[in-house]
C-alpha positions as CSV (number, residue, x, y, z in Angstrom):
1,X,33.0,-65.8,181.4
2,X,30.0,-65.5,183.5
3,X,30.3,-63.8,187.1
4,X,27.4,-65.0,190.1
5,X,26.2,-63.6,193.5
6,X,26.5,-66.9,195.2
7,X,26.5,-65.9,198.8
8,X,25.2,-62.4,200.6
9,X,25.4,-61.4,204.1
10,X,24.7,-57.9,206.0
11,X,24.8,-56.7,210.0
12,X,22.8,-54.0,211.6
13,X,24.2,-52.7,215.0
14,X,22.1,-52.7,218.2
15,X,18.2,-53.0,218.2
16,X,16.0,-51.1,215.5
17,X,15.3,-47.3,216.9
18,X,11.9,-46.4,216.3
19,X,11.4,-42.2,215.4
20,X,10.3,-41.4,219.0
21,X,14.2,-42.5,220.0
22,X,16.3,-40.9,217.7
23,X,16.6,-37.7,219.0
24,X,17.1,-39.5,222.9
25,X,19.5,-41.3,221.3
26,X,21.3,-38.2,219.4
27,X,21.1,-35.8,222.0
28,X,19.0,-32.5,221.7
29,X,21.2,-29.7,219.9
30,X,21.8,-26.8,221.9
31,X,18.9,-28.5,224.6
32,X,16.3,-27.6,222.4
33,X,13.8,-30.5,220.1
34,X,14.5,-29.7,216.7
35,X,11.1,-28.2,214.6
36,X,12.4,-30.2,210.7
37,X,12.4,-33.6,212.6
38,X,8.7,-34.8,212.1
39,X,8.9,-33.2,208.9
40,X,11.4,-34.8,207.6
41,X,10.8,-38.4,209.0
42,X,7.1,-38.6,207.6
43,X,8.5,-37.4,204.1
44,X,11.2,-40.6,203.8
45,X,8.5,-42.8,205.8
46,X,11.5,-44.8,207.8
47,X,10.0,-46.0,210.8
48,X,13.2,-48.4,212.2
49,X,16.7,-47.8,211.9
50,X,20.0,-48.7,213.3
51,X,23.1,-46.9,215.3
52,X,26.3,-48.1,216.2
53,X,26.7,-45.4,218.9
54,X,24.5,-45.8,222.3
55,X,22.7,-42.9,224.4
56,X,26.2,-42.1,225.7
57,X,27.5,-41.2,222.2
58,X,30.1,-44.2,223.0
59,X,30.4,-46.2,219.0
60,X,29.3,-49.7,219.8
61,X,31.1,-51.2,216.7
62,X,33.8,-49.3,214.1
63,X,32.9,-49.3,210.5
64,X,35.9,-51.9,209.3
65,X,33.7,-54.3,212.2
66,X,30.4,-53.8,210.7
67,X,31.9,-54.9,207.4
68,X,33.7,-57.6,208.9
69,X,30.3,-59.0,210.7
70,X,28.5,-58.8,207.3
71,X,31.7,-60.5,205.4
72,X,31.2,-63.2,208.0
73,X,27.7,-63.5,207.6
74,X,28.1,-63.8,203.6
75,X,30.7,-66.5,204.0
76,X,28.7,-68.5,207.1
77,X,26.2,-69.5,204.1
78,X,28.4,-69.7,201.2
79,X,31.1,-72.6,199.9
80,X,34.2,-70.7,200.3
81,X,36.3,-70.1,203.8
82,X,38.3,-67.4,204.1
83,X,41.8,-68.7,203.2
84,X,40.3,-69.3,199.5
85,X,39.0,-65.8,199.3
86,X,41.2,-64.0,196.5
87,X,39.9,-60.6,196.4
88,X,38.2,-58.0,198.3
89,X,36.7,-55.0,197.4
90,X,35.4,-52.8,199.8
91,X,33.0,-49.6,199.6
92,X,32.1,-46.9,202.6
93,X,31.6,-42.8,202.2
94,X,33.7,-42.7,205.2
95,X,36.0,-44.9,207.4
96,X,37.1,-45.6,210.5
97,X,40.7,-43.4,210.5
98,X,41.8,-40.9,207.2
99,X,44.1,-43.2,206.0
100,X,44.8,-46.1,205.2
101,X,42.1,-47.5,202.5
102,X,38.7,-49.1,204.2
103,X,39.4,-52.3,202.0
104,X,42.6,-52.8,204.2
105,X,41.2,-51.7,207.3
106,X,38.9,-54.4,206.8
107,X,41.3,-56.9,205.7
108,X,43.0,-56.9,208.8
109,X,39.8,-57.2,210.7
110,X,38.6,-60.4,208.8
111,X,42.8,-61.7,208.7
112,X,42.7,-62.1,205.0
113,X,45.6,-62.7,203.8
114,X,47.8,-62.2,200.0
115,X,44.5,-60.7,198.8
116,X,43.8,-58.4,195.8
117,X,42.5,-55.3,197.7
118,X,40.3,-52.6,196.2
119,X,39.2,-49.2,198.0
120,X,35.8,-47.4,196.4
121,X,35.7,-44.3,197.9
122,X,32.3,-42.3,197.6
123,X,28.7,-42.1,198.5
124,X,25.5,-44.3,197.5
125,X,27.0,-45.5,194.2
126,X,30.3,-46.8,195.5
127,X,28.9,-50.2,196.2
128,X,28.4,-51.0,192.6
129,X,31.5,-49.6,191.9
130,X,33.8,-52.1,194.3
131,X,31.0,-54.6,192.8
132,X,32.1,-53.5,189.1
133,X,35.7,-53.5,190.2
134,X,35.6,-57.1,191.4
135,X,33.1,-58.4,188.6
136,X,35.1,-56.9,185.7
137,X,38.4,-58.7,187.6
138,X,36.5,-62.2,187.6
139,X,35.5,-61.5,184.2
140,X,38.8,-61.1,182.7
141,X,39.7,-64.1,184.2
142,X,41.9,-62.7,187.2
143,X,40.6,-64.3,189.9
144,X,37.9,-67.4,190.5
145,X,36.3,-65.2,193.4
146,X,35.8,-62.1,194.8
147,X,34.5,-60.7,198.4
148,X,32.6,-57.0,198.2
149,X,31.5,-55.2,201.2
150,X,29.9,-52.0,201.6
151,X,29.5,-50.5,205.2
152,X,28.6,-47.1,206.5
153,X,29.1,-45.6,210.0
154,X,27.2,-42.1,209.8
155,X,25.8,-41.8,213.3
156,X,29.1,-40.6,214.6
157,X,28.4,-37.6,212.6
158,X,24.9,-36.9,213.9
159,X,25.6,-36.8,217.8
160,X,24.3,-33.2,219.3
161,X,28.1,-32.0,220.2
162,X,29.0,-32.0,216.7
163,X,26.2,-29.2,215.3
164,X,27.0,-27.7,218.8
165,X,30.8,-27.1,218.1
166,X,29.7,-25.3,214.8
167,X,28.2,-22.6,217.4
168,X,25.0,-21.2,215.3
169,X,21.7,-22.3,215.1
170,X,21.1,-25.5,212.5
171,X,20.1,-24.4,209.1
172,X,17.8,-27.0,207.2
173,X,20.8,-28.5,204.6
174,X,22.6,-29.4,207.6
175,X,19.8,-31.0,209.8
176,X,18.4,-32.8,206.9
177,X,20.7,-35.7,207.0
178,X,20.4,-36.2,210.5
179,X,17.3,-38.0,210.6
180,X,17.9,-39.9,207.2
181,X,20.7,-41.9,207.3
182,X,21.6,-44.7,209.8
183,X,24.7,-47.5,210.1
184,X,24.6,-50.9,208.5
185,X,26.8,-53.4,206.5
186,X,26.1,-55.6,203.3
187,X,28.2,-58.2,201.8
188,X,28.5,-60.1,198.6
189,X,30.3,-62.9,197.3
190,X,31.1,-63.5,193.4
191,X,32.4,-66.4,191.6
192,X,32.9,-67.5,188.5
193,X,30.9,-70.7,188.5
194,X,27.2,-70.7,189.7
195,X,26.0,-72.7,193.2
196,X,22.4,-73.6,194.2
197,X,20.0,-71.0,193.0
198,X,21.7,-67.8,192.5
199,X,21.9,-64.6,190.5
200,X,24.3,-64.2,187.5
201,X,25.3,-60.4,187.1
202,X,24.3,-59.5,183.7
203,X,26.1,-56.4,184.0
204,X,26.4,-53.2,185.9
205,X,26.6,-49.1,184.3
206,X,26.8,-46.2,186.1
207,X,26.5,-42.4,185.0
208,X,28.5,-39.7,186.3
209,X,27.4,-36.2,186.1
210,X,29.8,-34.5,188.8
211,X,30.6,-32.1,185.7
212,X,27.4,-30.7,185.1
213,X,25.9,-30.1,188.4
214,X,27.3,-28.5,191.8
215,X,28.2,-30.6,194.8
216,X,25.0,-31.7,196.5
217,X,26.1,-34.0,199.5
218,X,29.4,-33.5,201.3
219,X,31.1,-33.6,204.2
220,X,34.5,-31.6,204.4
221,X,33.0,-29.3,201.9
222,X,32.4,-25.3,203.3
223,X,31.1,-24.2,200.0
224,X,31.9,-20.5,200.4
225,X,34.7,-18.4,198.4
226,X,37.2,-18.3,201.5
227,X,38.1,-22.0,201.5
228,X,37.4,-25.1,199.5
229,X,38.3,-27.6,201.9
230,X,37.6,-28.1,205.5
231,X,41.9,-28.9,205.1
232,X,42.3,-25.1,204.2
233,X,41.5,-24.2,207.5
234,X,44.6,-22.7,209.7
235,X,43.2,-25.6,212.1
236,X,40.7,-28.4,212.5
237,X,39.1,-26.9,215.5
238,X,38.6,-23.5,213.1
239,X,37.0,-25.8,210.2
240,X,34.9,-27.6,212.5
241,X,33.4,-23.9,214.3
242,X,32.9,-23.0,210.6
243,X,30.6,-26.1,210.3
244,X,32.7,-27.3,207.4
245,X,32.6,-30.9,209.4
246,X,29.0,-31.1,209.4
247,X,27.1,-33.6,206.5
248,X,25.4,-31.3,204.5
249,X,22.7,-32.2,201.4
250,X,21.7,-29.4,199.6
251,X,18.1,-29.6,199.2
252,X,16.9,-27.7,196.3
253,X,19.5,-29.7,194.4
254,X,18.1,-32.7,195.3
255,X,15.2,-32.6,193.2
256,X,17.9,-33.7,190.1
257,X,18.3,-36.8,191.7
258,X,14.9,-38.3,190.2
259,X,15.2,-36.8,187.2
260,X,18.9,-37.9,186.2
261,X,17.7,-41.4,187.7
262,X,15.3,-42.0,184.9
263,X,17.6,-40.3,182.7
264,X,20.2,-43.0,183.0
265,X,17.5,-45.6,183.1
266,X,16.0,-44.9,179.9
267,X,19.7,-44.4,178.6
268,X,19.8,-47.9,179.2
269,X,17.0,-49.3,177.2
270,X,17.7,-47.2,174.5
271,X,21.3,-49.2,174.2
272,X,19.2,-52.4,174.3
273,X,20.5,-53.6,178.2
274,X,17.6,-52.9,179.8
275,X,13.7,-54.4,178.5
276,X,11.1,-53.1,181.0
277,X,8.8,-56.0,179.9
278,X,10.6,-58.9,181.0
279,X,11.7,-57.0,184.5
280,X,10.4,-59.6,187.0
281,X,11.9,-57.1,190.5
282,X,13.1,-54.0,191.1
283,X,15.7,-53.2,193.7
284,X,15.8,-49.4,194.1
285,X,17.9,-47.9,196.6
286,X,15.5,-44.5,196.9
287,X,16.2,-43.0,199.7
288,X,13.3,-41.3,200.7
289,X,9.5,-42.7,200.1
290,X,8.9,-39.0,199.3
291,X,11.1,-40.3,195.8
292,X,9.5,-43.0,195.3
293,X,6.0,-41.6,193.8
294,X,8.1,-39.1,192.0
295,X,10.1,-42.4,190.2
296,X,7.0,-43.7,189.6
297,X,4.9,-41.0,187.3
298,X,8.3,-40.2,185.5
299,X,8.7,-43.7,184.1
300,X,4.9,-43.9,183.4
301,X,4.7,-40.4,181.8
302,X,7.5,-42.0,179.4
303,X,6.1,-44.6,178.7
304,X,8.1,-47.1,180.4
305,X,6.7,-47.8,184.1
306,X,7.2,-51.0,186.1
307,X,4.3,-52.6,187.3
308,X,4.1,-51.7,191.7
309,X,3.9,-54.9,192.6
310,X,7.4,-55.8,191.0
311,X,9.4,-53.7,193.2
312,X,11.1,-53.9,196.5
313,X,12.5,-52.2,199.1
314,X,13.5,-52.5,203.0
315,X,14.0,-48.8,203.5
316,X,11.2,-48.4,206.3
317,X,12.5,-51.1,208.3
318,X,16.0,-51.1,207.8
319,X,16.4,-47.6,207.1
320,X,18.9,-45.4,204.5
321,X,22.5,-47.2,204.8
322,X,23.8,-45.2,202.4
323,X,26.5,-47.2,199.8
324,X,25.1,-50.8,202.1
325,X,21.5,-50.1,201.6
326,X,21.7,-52.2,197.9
327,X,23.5,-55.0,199.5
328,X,21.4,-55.0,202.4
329,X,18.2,-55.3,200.2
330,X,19.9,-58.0,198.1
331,X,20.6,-60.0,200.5
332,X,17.0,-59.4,202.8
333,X,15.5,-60.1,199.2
334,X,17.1,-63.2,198.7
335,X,16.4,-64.3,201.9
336,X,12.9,-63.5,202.1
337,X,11.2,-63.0,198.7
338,X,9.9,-65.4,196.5
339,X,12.3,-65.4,192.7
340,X,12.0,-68.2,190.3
341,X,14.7,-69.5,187.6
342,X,15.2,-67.0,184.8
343,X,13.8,-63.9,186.8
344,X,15.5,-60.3,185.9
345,X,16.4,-58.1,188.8
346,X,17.1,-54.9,188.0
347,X,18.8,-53.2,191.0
348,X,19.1,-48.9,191.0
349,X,21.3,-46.7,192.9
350,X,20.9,-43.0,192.8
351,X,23.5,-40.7,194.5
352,X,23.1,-37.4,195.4
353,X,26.9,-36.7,196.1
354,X,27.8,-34.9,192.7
355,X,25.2,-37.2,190.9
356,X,26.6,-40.6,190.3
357,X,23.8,-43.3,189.1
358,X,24.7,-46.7,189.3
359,X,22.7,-50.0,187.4
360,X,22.9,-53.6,187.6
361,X,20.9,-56.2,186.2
362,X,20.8,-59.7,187.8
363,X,19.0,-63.0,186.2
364,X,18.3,-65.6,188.4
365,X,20.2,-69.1,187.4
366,X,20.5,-72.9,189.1
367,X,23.0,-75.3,187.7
């Protein structure tokens, strides 16, 4: 049984925030202009992004809303209403509350009701893995359809009282983050038979290698020998003063992500899913443009590069949504970009987390 992308949607709080306004915006830590953020924004090359917290650090919309305005927007162009929706699976590195799941947080919003509910729980990759989840459950003939959303709510994270509760000055692996991710909501819908020109998912492969390689991205995480977890703390206020709150990507790790990227990729055509030559667009969900050239002469120095003008990407405008960047993308380049019958997408997510890589590859189809 065949599984199709007949529908996408996505939401972006508030209006685009240029570079000049992110640090108005977030607040000056400690009063002072930080001396990494030029740096860092001309090495990803994002110009616009969006918050779902104002000037006043108040959150404009929750997560579990973002992902219910981009569920809406899906549905607003598809065939289906919600009462014939029959499952939902949900993605976000982070929710609203702890507990419970995001998927049921966000059932309530959207007042779905005697769904089948799936929670992935990660970083960049866990879109594709709610989108495996519900594509292998349409597959095996469980359901007819299936509603995935992936959401993420960072900015909360980024406001100038948090690195200010941690006391000390701001070392680089915790600023870093700060001015490259921003908020933002995808959605997809799958079914089982194809409508109007859509994209049938081929199939979708991710490789894990959280067992060779140290934690890169966190939050929660102190990394020293006196605690593992920001829950090992006598109290939260003591774990947040620690800085075991703060989003953390450890940069000289991060160099792995490219290389393990390609790995996976030419992993792929080696078991015969992947044919560089009949690629007609790449969706790669890089996170900084400073990657992107890197991607690049790897796959040409083996051999196996994809011509520039094939691939595409909304990270300068839309900025780094974390596990919604790929849906995002999808559903900006289905929108906007010109595909024909019979074209192959291949869509890439590296994640920096433990390093997770997640593939899919799409072919456009009509009935």
């Amino acid at each position: 049984m065949s599984v199709y992308i007949t529908s996408s949607g996505h939401f972006l709080p508030g209006p685009p925030i240029s570079n000049d306004e992110i640090e108005p915006l977030l607040g000056l830590v400690h009063g002072k202009p930080s001396r990494l953020k030029r740096r860092i924004l001309q090495s990803n090359g994002i110009q616009t992004r969006h918050y779902a917290i104002d000037a006043k650090h108040n959150t404009t919309i929750s997560n579990a809303g973002m992902a219910a305005k981009a569920a809406e927007h899906c549905l607003s162009s598809s065939f289906l209403g919600k009462r014939q929706i029959k499952m939902l699976s949900a993605a976000t590195s982070q929710g609203d509350i702890v507990l419970p799941g995001f998927g049921s947080m966000l059932q309530a919003e959207l007042g779905l009701s005697d769904i089948e509910l799936h929670s992935s729980h990660g970083i960049c990759s866990s879109s594709l893995m709610a989108l495996k989840a519900a594509f292998t459950n349409l597959k095996a003939g469980e359901q007819p359809n299936a509603l995935v959303v992936a959401s993420e709510l960072t900015s909360r994270l980024f406001k100038a009282s948090r690195y200010e509760a941690a006391g000390s000055e701001l070392d680089f692996n915790a600023e870093f983050l700060r001015w490259m991710l921003s908020d933002g909501a995808g959605a997809l819908l799958l079914e089982t038979q194809p409508r109007g020109k859509c994209f049938r998912i081929d199939w979708i492969r991710s490789f894990s290698h959280a067992d060779a390689y140290p934690v890169c991205m966190s939050v929660g995480y102190p990394g020293n020998n006196q605690h593992t977890s920001w829950q090992d703390y006598a109290s939260y206020a003591e774990a947040e003063a620690d800085g075991a709150l703060l989003i953390r990507q450890d940069v000289r790790l991060l160099e792995n992500i490219v290389k393990l990227g390609v790995d996976g990729y030419l992993r792929l055509i080696s078991e015969g899913r992947v044919q560089p030559d009949k690629i007609d667009h790449v969706l790669c969900h890089y996170s900084s443009h400073y990657f992107k050239g890197k991607i690049f002469d790897m796959l040409q120095r083996a051999g196996v590069g994809i011509a520039g003008h094939k691939w595409y990407s909304n990270l300068y405008s839309r900025g780094n949504t974390g596990c919604a960047s790929i849906f995002i993308m999808l559903d900006e380049f289905r929108r906007s970009q010109p595909h024909q019958v019979g074209d192959t997408i291949l869509c890439m997510v590296p994640e920096s987390g433990r390093f997770n890589n997640a593939y899919m590859q799409l072919t456009v189809v009509e009935p």
